[in-house]
N, C-alpha and C positions, 0 to 999 in steps of 0.2 A: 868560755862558759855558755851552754847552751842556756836559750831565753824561753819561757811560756807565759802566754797571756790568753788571759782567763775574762770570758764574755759569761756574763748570768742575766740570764732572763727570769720576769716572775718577779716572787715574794719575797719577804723576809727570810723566809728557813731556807730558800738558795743562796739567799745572800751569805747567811753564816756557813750553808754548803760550802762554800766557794774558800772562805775563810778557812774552816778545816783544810782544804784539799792544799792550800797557801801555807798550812802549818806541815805539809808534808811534803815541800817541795826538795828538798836533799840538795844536790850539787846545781839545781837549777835555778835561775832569777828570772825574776817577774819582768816582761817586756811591757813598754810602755803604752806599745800599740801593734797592730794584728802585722805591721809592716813588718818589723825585726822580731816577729816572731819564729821560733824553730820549731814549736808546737802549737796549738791553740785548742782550748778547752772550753768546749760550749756547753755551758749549765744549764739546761732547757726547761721550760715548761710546756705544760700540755692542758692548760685549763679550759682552752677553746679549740674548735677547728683553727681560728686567729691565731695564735697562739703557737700550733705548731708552724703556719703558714709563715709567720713572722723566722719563726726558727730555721725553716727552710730554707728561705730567702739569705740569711743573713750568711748561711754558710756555702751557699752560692757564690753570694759577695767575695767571704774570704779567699775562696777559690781560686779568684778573678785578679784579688789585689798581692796576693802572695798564694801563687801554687806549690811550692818547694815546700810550706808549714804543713806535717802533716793534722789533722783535724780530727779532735775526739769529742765524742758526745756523751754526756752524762746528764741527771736531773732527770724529771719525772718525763721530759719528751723520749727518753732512752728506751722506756716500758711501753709506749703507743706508737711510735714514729723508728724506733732504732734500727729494727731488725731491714724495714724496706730501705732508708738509708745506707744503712750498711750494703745491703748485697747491690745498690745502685751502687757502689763505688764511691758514695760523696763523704763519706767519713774512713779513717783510717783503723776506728776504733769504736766502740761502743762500750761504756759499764754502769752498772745502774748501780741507788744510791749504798747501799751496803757496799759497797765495794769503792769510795771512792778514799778511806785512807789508807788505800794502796795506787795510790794515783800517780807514787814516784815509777813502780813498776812496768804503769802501762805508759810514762812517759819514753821508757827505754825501750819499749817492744819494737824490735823491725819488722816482726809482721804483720799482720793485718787481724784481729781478735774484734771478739763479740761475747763478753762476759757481763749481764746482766744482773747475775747475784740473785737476790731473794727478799721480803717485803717482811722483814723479820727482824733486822739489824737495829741495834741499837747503839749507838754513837759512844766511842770511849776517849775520845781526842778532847784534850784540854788547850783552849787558843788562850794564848798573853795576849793577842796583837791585834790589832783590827788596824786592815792599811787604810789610812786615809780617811780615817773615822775619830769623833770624835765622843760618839756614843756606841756602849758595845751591845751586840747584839748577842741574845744567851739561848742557844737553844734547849728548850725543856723538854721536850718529847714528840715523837714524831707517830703521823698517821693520825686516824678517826675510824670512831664508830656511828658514825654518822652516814645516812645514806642519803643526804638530799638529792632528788631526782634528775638535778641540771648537773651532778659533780661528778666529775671523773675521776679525782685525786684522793680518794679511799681503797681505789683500783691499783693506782699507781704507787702510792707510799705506805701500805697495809693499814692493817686495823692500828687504834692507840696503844701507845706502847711508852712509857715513861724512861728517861734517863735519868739514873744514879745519882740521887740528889747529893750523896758527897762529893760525884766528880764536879757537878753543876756548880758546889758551893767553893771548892777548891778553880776552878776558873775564874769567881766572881773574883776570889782572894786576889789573884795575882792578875788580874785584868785594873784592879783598885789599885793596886803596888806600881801597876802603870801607869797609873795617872787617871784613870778611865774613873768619871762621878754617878754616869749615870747609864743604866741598863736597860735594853727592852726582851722582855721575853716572848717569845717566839716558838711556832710552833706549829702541826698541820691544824691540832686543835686545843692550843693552849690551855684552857679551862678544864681538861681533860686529865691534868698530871696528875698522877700521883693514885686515881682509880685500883692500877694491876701492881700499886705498894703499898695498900694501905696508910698511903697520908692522902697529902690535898695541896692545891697550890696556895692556897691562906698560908698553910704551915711553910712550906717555903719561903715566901715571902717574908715570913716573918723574921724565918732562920736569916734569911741574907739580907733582912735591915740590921744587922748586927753586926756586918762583917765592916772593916775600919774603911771610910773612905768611902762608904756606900751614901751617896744621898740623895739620890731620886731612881724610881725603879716605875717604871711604865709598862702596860701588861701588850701584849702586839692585838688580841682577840679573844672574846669570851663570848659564851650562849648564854642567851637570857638564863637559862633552868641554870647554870655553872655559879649565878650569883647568889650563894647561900649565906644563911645568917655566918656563919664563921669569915665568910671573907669582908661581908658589912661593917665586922666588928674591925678592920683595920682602916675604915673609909677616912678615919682623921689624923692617921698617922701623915705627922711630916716629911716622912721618907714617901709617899705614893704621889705617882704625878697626880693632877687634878683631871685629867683626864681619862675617861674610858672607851675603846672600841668594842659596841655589843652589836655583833651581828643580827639585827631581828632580816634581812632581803627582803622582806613587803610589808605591806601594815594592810590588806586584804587579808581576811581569815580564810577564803575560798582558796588565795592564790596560795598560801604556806599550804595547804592542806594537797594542793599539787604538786609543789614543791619537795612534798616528805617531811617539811619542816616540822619541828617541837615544841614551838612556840605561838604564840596566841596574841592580838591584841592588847585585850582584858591588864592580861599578866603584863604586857610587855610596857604598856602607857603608865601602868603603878610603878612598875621598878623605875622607869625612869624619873617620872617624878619624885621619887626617893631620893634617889641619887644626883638628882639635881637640886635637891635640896640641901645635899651635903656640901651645893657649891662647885660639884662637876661639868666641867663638858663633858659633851657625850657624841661621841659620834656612830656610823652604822654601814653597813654595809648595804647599798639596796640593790635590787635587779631590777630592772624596765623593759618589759616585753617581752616578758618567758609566754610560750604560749597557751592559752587559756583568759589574757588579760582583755578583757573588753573593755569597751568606754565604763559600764559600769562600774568594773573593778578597780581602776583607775581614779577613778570619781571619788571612790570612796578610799582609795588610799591616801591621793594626795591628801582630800580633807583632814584624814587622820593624821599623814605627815606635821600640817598644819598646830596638831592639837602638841605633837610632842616636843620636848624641849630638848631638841638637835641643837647643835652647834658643827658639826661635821659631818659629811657622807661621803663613802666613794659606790657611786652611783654605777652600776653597768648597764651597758645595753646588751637584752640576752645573744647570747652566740652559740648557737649549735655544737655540741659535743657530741660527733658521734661515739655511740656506746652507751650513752646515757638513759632514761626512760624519757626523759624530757624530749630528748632529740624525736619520738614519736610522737610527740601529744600535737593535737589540732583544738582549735585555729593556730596558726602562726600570725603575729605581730606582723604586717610589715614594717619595712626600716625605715620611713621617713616616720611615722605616726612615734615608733620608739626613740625615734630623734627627738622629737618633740616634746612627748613625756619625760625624757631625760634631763632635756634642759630648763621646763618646768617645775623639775626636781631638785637641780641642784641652783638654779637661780633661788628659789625657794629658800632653803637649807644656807645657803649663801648670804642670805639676808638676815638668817637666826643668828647666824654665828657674828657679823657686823652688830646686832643689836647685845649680842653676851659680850663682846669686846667692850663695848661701850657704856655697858652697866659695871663694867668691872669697878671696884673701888680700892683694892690691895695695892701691892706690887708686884711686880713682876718678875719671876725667879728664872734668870735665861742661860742657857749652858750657849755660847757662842761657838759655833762652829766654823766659820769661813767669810771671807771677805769677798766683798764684789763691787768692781768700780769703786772704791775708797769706803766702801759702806761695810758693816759687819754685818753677819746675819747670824738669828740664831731660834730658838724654839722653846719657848716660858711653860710653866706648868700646867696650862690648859691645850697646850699641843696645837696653841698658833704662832704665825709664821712671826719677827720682830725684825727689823730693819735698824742698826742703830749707827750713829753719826758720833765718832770720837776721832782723839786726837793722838790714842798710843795702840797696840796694837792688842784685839781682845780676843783672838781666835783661838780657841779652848779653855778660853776662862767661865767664870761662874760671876756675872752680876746682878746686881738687885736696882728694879727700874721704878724708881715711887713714882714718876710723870710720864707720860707715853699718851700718843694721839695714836685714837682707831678710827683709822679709813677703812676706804669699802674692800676692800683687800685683805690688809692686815694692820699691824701695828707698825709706831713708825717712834724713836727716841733721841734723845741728845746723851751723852754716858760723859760729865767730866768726873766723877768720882774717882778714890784711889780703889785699886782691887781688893 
């Protein structure tokens, strides 16, 4: 039986890419690693220049370790990177994301194809299984309408475009019946579902806190403007993790106003306050040294960082996309000064999230996922990390922690309770 093994670079919505392409593998199994491989299928991203560099590199590597595997590319790198990879000869194969549940097809092809597809597709594959997972990932809709000026990925995965919230809810069903508690949804731009059907992702949410088996549901990103009163009205359901990822990338109003962004300050330190009144983490997406960012802009963002009530960031240092508007704009950042501001930022942020640790007074609701060096690990309602020291084995269970130490890191527990 011939073997494929599947490399995915990027986000969440390749992650569950990849899954798809896994629920459509036919007479093939999944190789453990790129060695015994007979195929290899690289999910790519193309979010930065870095990005595809990374992806270049990697199938160089394979190259190197196993030349006999032939090698196909799929993921948003397929739509900016495919076409010169391919006629270079370093891929055997190219298709882009519409086209990948047919991925048993072009594992058979012996010759050498370049089928891209079109940015228009909308997903009708229902996954039971997620390998090696013990939270499932749900994709809800793919693409944006969004044009931030640093993004490529409105190029590469179309405008928004919602999937079939029956099929969506008939996945959750039988992902439940697997055993799977808890769900994150996913998406180019999450907050976006449900626009081109006439609902909204509240209303979903709602529908699949219903479904049997369902008990915690974490949303993967949302735009400030996507948090309206109807999804407020769910903030104290027990099925919602206690965490939320709101993308505001700066707290400079000059620099979102370069950026293309749709959000504001003003607006964005009330919601959050809102929302961490409800007892939320909050985390954010930020960019450091897109260019335009001066000492002053800087100045005044961290400050502002300072005022809001984070608990999370994942921080970037900006990176050129060509294609972008951003990729033209002056001044450019240099890279040590972005180093700098980076780890000012998330040192900062690092500290919020230690101090929300340590104000916490509940308990702690942990879906365990995996063991390490005799320790279990796993990930509580607020969407930090929990280290816990027991005696029987907790890896995909559901416990409840009334006692826990928070270090500077994360949480850390003793569990002799029965499950």
């Amino acid at each position: 039986m011939k073997k494929v093994y599947f490399k995915t670079f990027g986000c969440r919505t390749n992650q569950f890419d990849t899954q798809v392409m896994m629920s459509h593998l036919g007479e093939y199994k999944i190789a453990h690693n790129e060695e015994e491989a007979d195929v290899i299928v690289v999910n790519s991203c193309t979010v930065t220049n870095g990005a595809d560099s990374g992806v270049r590199g990697y199938i160089n590597h394979v190259g190197r370790i196993n030349g006999s595997a032939k090698v196909l590319l799929t993921g948003c790198g397929a739509h900016t990177k495919g076409e010169s990879l391919f006629e270079s000869g370093k891929v055997h194969g190219v298709f882009g994301h519409s086209e990948k549940e047919r991925v048993t097809d072009f594992l058979e092809k012996p010759d050498r194809f370049y089928e891209i597809g079109d940015l228009e597709h909308v997903d009708t594959t229902v996954v039971e299984q997620f390998v090696g997972k013990s939270r499932a990932f749900i994709k809800i809709q793919e693409g944006c309408d969004f044009r931030c000026s640093y993004c490529i990925i409105p190029y590469v995965r179309g405008n928004a475009r919602s999937l079939d919230e029956m099929l969506i809810l008939q996945q959750i069903e039988r992902l439940a019946a697997n055993g799977f508690g808890e769900f994150i949804l996913t998406g180019t731009n999450v907050g976006s579902y449900g626009r081109d059907r006439g609902t909204s992702i509240a209303k979903l949410l709602k529908r699949m806190s219903l479904i049997r088996g369902v008990r915690r549901i974490r949303i993967g990103s949302l735009e400030p403007i996507q948090i309206d009163d109807e999804f407020k009205e769910l903030l104290e359901e027990p099925w919602m993790a206690r965490h939320l990822h709101i993308a505001l990338q700066h707290t400079s109003d000059r620099m979102l106003e370069l950026m293309n962004r749709r959000n504001r300050f003003e607006s964005d330190i009330a919601l959050f306050e809102e929302l961490s009144g409800h007892g939320y983490a909050l985390g954010t997406d930020f960019i450091v040294g897109h260019p335009g960012e001066g000492e002053a802009e800087w100045k005044e963002a961290i400050d502002r960082v300072r005022q809001l009530p984070l608990t999370h960031v994942h921080a970037f240092s900006y990176s050129k996309r060509d294609g972008t508007p951003s990729a033209t704009m002056k001044p450019q950042v240099p890279g040590n000064i972005a180093k700098l501001r980076h780890k000012e930022l998330t040192e900062l942020v690092k500290a919020k999230n230690h101090a929300f640790r340590r104000s916490l007074k509940g308990p702690l609701d942990v879906l365990v996922e995996s063991e390490k060096e005799g320790r279990f690990v796993g990930l509580d309602q607020y969407f930090n990390k929990v280290v816990i020291e027991s005696d029987r084995d907790l890896r995909g269970e559901w416990i409840r922690l009334e006692d826990f130490d928070a270090d500077t890191a994360m949480n850390r527990a003793v569990f002799r309770g029965a499950l």
